[in-house]
N, C-alpha and C positions, 0 to 999 in steps of 0.2 A: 901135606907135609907135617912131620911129628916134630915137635921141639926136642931137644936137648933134654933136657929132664924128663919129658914123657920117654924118651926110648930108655933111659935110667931106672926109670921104675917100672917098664916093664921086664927090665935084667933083672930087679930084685921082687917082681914076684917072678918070675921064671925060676929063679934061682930058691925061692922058698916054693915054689910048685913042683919041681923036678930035681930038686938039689944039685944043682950041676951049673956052672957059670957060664953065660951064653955071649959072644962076640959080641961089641956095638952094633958093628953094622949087620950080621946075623940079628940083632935084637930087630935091629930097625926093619928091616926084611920083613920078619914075622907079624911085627906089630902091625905094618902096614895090610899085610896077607887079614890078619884078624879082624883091622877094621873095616876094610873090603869084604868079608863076608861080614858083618853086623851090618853094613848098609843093604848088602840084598837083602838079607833077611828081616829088618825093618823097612822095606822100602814099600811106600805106600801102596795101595793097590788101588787101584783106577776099575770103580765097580760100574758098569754101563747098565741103564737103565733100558728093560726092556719093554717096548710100548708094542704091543699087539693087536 
């Protein structure tokens, strides 16, 4: 869940990125989408040790 203020500032770099003003809950939408792909793509990798 995003606070209040984080979906705020991401309207205002949306808005200084794309110049264009983007819905709350559009904001909140995407921010969520954005940090759902940063957690796959940080998400640790489980390296298995191979014994032969």
């Amino acid at each position: 869940m995003l606070s209040e203020r984080a979906i705020l500032e991401f309207q205002q770099l949306y808005r200084k990125k794309f110049g264009e003003d983007i819905a709350f809950n559009k904001a909140k939408e995407e921010a969520l989408k954005l940090l759902k792909l940063f957690q796959l793509i940080f998400k640790p990798i489980n390296h298995e040790k191979n014994e032969s």
